[in-house]
C-alpha positions as CSV (number, residue, x, y, z in Angstrom):
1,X,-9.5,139.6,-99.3
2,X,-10.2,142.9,-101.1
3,X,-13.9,141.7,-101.6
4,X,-14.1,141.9,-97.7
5,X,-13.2,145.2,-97.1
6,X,-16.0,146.8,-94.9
7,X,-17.2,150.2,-96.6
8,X,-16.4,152.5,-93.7
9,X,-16.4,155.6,-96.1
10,X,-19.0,157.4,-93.5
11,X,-17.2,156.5,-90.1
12,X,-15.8,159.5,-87.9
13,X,-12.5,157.9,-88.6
14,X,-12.2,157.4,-92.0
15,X,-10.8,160.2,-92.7
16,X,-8.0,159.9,-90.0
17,X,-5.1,157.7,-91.4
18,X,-2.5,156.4,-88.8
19,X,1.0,157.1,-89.7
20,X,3.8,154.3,-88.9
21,X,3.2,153.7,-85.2
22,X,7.5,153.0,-85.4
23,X,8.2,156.2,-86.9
24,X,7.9,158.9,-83.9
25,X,10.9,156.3,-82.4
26,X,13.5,156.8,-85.6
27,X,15.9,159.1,-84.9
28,X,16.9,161.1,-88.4
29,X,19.7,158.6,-89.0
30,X,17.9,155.3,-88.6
31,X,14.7,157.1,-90.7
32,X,18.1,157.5,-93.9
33,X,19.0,153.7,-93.1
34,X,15.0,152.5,-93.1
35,X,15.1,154.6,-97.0
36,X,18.0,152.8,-97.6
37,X,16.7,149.3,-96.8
38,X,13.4,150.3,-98.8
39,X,15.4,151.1,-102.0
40,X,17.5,148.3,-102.0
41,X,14.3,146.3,-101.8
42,X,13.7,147.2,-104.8
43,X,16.8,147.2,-106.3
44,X,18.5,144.4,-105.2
45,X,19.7,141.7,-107.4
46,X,17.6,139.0,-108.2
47,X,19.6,136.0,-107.3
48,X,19.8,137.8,-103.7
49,X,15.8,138.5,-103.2
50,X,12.5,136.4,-102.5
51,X,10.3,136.8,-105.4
52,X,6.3,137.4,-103.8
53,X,4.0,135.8,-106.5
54,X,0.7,138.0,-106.0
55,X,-2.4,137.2,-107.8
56,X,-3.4,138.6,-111.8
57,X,0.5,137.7,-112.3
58,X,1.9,140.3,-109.9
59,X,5.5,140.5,-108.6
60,X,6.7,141.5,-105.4
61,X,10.7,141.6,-105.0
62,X,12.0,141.5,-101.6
63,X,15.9,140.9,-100.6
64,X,17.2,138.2,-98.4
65,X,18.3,140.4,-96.0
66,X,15.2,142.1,-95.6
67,X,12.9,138.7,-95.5
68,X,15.1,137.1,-93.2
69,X,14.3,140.6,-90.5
70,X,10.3,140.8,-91.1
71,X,8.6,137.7,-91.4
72,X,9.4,134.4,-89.4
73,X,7.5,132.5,-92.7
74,X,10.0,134.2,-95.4
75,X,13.4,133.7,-93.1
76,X,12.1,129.6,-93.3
77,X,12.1,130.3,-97.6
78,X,15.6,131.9,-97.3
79,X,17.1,130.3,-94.5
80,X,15.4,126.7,-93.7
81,X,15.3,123.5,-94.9
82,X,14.0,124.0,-98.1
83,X,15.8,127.4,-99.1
84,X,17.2,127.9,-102.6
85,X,20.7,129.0,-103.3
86,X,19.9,130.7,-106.7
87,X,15.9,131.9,-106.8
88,X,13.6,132.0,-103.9
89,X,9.8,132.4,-104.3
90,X,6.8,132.6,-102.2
91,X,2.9,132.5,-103.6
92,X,0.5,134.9,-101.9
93,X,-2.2,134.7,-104.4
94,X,-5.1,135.9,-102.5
95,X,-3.6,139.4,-102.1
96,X,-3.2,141.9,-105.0
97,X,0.6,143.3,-105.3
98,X,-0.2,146.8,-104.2
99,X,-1.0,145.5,-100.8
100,X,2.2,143.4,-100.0
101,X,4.1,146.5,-101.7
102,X,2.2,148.8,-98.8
103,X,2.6,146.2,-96.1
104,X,6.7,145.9,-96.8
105,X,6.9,149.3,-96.9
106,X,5.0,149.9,-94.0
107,X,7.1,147.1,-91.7
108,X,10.3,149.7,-93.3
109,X,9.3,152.8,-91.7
110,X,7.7,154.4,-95.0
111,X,5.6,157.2,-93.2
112,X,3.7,157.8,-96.7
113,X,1.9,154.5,-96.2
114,X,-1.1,155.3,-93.7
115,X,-3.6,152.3,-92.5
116,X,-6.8,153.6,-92.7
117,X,-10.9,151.6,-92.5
118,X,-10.3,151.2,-96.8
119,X,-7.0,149.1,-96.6
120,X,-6.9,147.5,-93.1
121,X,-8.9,144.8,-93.8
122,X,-6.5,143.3,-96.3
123,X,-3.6,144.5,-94.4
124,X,-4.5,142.6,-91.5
125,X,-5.2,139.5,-93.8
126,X,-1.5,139.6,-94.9
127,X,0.2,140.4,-92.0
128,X,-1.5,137.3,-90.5
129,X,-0.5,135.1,-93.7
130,X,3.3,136.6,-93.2
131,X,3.6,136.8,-89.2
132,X,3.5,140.6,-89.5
133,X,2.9,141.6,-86.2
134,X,3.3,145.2,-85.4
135,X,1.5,145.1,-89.1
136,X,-1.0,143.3,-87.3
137,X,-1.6,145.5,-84.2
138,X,-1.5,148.8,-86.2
139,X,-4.5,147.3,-88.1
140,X,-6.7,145.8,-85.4
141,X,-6.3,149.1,-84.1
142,X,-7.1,150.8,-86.5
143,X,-10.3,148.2,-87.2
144,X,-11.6,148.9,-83.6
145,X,-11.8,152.6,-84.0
146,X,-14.4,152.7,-87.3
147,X,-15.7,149.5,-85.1
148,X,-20.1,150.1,-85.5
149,X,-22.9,147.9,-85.1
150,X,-23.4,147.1,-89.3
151,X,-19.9,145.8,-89.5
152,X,-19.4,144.5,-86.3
153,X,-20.4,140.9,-87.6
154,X,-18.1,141.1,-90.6
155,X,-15.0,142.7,-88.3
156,X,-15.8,140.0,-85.9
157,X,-15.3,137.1,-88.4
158,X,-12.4,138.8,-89.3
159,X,-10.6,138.8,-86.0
160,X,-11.3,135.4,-85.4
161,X,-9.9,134.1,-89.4
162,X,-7.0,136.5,-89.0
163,X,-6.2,136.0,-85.4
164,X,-6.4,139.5,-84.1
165,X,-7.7,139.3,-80.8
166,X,-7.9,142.5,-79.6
167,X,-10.5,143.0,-82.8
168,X,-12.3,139.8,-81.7
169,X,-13.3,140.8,-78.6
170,X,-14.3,144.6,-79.2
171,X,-16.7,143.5,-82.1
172,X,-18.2,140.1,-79.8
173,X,-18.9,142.7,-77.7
174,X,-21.2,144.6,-79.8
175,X,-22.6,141.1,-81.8
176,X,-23.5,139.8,-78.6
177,X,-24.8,142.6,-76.9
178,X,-28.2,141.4,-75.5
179,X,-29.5,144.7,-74.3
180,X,-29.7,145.3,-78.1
181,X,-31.9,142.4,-79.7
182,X,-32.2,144.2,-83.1
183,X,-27.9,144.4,-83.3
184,X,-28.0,140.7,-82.7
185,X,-30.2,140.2,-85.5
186,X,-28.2,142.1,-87.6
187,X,-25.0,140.7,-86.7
188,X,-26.8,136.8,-87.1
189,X,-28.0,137.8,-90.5
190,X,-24.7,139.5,-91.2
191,X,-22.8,136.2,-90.6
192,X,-24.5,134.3,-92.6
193,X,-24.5,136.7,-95.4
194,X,-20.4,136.4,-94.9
195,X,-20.2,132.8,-94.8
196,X,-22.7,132.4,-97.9
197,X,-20.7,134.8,-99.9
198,X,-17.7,132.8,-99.1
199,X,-19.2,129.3,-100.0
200,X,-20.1,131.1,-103.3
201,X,-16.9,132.1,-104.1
202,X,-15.8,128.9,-103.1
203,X,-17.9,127.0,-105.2
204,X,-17.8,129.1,-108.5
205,X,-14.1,128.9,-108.2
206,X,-14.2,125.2,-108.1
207,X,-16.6,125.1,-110.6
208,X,-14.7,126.9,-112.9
209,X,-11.6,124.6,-112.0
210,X,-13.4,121.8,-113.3
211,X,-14.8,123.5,-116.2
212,X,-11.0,123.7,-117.1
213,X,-10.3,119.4,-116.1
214,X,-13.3,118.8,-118.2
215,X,-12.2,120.4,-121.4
216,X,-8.5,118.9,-120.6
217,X,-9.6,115.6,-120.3
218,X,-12.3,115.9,-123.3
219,X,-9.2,117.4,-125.4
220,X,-7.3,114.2,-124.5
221,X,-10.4,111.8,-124.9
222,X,-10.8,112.5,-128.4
223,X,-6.5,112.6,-129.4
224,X,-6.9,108.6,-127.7
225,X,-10.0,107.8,-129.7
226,X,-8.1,109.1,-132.8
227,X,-5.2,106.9,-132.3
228,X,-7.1,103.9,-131.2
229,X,-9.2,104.1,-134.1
230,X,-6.3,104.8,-136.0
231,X,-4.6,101.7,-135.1
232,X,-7.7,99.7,-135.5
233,X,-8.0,100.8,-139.2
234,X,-4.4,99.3,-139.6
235,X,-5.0,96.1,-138.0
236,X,-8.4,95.3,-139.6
237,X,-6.5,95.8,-143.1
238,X,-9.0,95.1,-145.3
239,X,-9.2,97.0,-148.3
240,X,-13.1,98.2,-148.0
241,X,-12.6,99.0,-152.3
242,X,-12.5,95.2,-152.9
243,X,-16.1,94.2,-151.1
244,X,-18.3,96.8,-153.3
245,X,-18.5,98.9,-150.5
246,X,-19.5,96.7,-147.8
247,X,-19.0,97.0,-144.2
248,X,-14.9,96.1,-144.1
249,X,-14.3,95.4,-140.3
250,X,-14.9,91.9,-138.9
251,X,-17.3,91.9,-136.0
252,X,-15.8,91.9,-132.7
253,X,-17.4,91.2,-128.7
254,X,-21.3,91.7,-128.6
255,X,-22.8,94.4,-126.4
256,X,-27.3,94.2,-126.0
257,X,-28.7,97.3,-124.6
258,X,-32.4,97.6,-123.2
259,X,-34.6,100.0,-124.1
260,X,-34.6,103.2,-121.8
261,X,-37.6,105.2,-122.9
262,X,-40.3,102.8,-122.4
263,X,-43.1,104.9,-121.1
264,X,-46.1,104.8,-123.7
265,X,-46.8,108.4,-124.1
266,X,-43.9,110.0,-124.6
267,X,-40.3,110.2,-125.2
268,X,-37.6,110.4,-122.4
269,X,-35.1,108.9,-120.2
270,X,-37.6,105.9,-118.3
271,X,-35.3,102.8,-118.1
272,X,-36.8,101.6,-114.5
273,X,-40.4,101.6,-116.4
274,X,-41.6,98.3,-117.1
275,X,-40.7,97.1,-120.1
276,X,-43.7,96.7,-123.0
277,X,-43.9,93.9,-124.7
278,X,-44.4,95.1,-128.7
279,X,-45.8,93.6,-131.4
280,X,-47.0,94.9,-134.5
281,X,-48.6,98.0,-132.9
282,X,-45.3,100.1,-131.1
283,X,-47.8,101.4,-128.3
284,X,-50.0,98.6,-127.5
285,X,-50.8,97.6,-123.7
286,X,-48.7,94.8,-121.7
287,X,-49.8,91.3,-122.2
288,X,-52.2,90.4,-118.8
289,X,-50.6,87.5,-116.3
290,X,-52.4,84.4,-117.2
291,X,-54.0,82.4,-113.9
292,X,-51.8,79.6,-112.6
293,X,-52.9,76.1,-113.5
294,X,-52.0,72.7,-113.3
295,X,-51.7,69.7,-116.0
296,X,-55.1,69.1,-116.6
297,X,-56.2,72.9,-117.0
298,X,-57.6,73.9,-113.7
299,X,-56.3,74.6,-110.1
300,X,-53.8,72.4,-109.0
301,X,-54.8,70.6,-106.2
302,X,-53.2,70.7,-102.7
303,X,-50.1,68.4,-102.4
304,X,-50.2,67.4,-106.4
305,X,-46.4,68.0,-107.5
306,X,-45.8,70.7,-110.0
307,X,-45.2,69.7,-113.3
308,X,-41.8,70.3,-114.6
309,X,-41.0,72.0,-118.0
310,X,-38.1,70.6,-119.9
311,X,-35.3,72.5,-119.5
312,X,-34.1,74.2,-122.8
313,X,-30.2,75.0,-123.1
314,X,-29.7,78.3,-120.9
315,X,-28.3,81.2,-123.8
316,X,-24.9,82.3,-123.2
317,X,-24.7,85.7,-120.8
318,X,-24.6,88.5,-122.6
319,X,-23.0,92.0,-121.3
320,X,-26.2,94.1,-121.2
321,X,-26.2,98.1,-120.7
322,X,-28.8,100.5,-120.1
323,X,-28.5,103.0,-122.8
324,X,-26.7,103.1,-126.7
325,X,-24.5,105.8,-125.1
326,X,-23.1,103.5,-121.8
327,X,-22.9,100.8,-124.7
328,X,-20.6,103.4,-126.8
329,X,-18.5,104.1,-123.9
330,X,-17.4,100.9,-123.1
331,X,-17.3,99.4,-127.0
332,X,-14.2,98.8,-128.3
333,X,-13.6,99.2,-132.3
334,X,-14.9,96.6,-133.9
335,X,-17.6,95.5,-131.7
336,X,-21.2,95.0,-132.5
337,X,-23.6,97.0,-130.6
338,X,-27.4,94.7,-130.6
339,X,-30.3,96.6,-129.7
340,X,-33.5,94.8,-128.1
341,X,-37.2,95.5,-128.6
342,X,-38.5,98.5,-127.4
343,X,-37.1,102.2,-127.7
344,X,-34.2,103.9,-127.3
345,X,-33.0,107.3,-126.3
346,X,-30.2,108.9,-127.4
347,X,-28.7,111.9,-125.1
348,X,-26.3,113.6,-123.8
349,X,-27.7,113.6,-120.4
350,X,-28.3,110.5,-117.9
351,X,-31.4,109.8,-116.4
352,X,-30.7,112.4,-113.7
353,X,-30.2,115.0,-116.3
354,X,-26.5,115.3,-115.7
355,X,-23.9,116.0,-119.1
356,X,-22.7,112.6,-119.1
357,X,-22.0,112.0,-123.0
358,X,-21.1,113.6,-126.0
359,X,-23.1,113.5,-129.4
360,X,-19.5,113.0,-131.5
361,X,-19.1,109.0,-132.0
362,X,-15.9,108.6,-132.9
363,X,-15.6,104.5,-132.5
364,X,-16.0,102.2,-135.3
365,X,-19.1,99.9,-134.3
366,X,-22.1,98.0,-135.5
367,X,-25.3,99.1,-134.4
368,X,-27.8,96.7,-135.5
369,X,-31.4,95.3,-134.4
370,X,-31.3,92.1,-131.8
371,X,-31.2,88.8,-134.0
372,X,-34.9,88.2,-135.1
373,X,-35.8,91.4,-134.6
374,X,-37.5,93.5,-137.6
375,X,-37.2,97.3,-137.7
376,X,-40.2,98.2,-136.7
377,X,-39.7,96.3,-133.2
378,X,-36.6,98.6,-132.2
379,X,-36.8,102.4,-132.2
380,X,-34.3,105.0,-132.0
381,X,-35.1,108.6,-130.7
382,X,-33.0,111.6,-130.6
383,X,-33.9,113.9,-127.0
384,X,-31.9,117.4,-127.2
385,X,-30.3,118.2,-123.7
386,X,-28.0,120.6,-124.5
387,X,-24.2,120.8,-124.2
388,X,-23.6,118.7,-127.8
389,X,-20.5,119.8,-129.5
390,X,-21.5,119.5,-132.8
391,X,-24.7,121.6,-133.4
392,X,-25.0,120.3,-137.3
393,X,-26.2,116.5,-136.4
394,X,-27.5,114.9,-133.7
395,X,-25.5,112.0,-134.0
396,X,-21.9,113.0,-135.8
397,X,-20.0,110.4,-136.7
398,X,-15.9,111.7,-136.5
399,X,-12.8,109.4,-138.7
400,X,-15.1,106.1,-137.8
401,X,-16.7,103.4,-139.6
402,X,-20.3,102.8,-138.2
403,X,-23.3,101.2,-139.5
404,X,-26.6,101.1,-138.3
405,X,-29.1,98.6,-139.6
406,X,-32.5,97.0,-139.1
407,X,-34.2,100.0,-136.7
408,X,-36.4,102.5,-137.2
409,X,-35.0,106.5,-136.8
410,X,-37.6,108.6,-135.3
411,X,-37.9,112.3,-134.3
412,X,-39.1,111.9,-130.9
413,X,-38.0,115.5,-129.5
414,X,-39.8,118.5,-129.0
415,X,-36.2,120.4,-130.4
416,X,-34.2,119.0,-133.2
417,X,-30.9,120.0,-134.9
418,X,-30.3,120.5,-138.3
419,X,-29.0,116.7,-139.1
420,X,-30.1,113.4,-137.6
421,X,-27.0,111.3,-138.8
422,X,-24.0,113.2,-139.9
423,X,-20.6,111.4,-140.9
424,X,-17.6,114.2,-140.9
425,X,-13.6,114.4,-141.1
426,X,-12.8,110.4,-142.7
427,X,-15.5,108.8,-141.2
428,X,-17.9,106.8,-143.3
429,X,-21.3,105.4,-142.4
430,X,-23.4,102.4,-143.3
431,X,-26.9,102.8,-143.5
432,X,-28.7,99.1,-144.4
433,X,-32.4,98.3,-143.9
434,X,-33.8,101.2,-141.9
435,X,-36.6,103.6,-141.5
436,X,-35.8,107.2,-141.0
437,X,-39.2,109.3,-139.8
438,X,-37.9,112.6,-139.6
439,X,-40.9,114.6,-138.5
440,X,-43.4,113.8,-135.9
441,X,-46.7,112.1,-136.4
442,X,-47.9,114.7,-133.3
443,X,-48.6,118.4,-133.2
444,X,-47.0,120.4,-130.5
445,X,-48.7,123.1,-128.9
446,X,-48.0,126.3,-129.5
447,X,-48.8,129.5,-128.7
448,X,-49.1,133.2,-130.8
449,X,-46.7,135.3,-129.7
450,X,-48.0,139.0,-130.1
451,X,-45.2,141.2,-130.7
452,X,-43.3,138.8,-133.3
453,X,-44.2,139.6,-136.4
454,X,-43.7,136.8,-139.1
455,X,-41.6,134.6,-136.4
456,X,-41.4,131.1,-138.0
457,X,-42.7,128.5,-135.3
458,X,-42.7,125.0,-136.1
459,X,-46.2,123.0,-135.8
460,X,-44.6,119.7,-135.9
461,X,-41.0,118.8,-134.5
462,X,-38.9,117.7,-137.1
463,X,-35.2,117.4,-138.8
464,X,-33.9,119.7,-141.6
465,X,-31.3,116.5,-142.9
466,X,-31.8,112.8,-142.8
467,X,-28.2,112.2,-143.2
468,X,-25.9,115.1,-143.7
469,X,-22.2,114.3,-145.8
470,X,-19.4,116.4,-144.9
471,X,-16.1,117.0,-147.0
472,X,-13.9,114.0,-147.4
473,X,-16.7,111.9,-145.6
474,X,-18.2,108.5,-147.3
475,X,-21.5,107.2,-146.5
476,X,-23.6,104.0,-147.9
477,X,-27.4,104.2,-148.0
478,X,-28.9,100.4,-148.6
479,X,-32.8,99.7,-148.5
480,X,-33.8,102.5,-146.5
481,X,-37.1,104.6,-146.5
482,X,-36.1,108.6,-145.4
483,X,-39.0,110.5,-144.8
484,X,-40.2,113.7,-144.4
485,X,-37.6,116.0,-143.9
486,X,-37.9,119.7,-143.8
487,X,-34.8,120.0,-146.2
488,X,-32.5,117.6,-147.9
489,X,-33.4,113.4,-147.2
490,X,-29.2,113.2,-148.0
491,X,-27.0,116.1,-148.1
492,X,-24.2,116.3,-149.9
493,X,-20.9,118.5,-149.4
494,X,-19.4,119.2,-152.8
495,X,-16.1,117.6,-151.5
496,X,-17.5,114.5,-150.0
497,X,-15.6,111.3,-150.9
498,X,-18.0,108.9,-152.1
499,X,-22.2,108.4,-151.5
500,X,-23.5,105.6,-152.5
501,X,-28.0,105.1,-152.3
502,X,-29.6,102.1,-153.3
503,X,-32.7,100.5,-153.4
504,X,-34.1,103.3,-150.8
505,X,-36.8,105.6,-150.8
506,X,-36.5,109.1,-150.2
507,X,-40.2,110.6,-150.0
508,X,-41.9,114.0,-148.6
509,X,-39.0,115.5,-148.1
510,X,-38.0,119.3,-148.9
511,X,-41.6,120.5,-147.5
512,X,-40.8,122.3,-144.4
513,X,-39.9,125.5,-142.4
């Protein structure tokens, strides 16, 4: 509520601070028993006082005695149904402990403590919150007197949230003044300035609230993937030494996903596009519906039944998905992961650009080509949308066993990371019968930029890594072809486990920015 104090610096009565309105009535010995009950508000025991939790961790000590005699809400913490018999406490977050310091004091006859236009404001806000009410009258009061027309809106709003009447009324009177259309105006626009500010507030407060579930949750996501990977490894048991370095898990449920970046001219998120139907050229047109026709070759006549094909066994259902990433979710280790014909994104945003997914894999899965499928029917694209973890690859693969086979690795985004595949921690990757392109066939426009001097800009999009090998990490490279990377095709950390590259071609690599 300190945010909302009106600055009311250049009012006539700024300068003129009320002094305890209860004071002129103390005679000299109930003004010694008022310091009395002040100090031992501060100096009470703890197991006999009510313990104010202010916000930026404040504490406010107030005794038993003294909470039972001010406020009706802190007699119901020390005297109702749910009172303590050792430790009372009461949270009053929104105000600072300065201001329920001044307001206790205040309600104690403490003629030091003056309400003036700079502190009223919050005052009034916890005197409302605590059932203060002479609190409450000695600040509308003194509201109404540096009452003016540019913060008659905000005083108004405030009479009405903090159920001062008196306030209410005097600054309605001046909002809604209609010989005065220019103060209305003002007031209107005033308002809504208030009530934006507040929805602000609101919002970046429950924004930041969720920013704090989300990396909770993340935090917890990846300790269950550990241990469910972890169990997996123990259950599968098969000593992956003993089949010369094969892929050691037996295959498990079958997920198909459909490509979801099928528009022909470029790459990105497009899964309600109409599929194309490929062959041996990746961007040729959609086959044209053939005309109807009967038996015999032309139009079936009127009446003439139609002729039945023979029906073929119907294919078991398969689950089908709409992206490799909705396929990764729901996997569980050990399942095989078929892709269909066509291409396929791979993001960390949905299609409506929201952070849905991370680029850390940490599931052991197969992700391999649809059954009769070559790798040049079934492509694989990387588009950046920001938010990865891990900045190294685009795809890191964390303590899991994955293999990829039969598709075709392209660079498809306009901004690529140092790595396309990196394995990391005691994960280990299969690579089998795939094509890694790891620069882009296409220019990208660019333009000079005057005042950098020497500034390195890429012509073509591409990849620094084809597959990047951290420490401990074990990856198995089987008739590939890696192409054209700006640095290393396979990079190697000097404490990797164990690399193994056979019969694949690493060509034009090294050659770039």
């Amino acid at each position: 509520h300190g945010s909302m104090a009106p600055n009311l610096g250049d009012s006539p009565s700024a300068e003129s601070a009320k002094p305890a309105a209860h004071s002129r009535l103390v005679s000299p010995a109930g003004a010694s028993l008022l310091a009395d009950l002040r100090l031992q508000r501060r100096t009470a025991p703890l197991e006999k006082c009510v313990l104010l939790l202010c916000k930026d961790n404040g504490v406010v000590r107030l005794s038993r005695m003294l909470a039972d005699i001010l406020s009706p809400v802190l007699r119901a913490v020390v005297s109702g149904p749910l009172a303590q018999e050792s430790k009372s406490e009461y949270s009053l977050m929104d105000h600072s402990d300065a201001t329920v310091e001044f307001a206790l004091d205040y309600c104690c006859g403490d003629d030091a403590r003056k309400i003036d236009s700079q502190n009223a404001l919050a005052l009034l806000a916890i005197a409302d919150e605590l059932c203060l009410e002479q609190l409450r009258a000695a600040c509308s009061e003194s509201l109404i007197e540096c009452l003016m027309t540019t913060n008659a809106a905000q005083l108004q709003e405030a009479g009405e949230r903090y159920n001062a009447p008196e306030l209410f009324a005097a600054a309605r009177s001046i909002t809604t003044a209609e010989s005065n259309a220019l103060g209305d105006l003002i007031a209107r626009k005033r308002v809504l300035q208030i009530l934006l500010e507040r929805h602000d507030r609101l919002r970046t407060d429950h924004m930041k609230t969720g920013d704090e579930l989300r990396t909770k949750l993340r935090s917890v996501d990846d300790q269950h993937a550990h241990e469910v990977e972890q169990v997996f490894r123990k259950k599968s048991g098969t000593a992956w030494t003993s089949l010369e370095d094969g892929y050691p898990h037996p295959a498990g449920k079958v997920l198909c996903v459909e490509p979801n970046a099928n528009n022909p001219y470029c790459w990105f998120w497009d899964a309600e596009y109409e599929p194309w139907r490929f062959s041996d050229d990746e961007d040729k047109q959609p086959a044209a519906k053939r005309p109807r026709i009967g038996a015999a070759g032309g139009k079936r006549r009127r009446g003439a039944a139609k002729p039945q094909p023979p029906k073929a066994p119907q294919p078991p259902l398969r689950m089908m998905y709409k992206s490799i990433m909705e396929a990764c979710a729901a996997a569980a280790p050990g399942d095989v992961i078929k892709l269909l014909a066509g291409r396929h994104l791979v993001t960390t945003h949905d299609d409506r650009y929201k952070q849905s997914w991370d680029n850390i894999y940490r599931k052991s899965v197969q992700m391999l080509a649809d059954d009769g499928l070559s790798r040049d029917r079934v492509f694989v694209g990387i588009l950046h949308g920001g938010g990865a973890r891990n900045v190294v690859s685009a795809i890191a693969v964390v303590n899991a066993d994955i293999r990829i086979a039969g598709v075709t690795l392209v660079c498809a985004s306009e901004y690529s990371r140092a790595g396309y595949l990196g394995v990391y921690g005691t994960g280990r990757l299969w690579l089998e019968d795939c094509v890694m392109r790891l620069a882009s066939p296409h220019d990208r426009y660019t333009e000079k930029i005057p005042d950098e001097d020497e500034m390195g800009i890429l012509d073509k999009p591409e990849f620094a890594h084809g597959v990047c090998v951290g420490a401990c990490s074990s990856c198995f490279i089987r008739g590939c072809v890696i192409h054209g990377a700006g640095g290393a095709g396979v990079q190697i950390a000097p404490r990797a486990a164990r690399v193994v590259v056979e019969s694949s071609t690493i060509t034009e690599c090294g050659c770039g920015s």
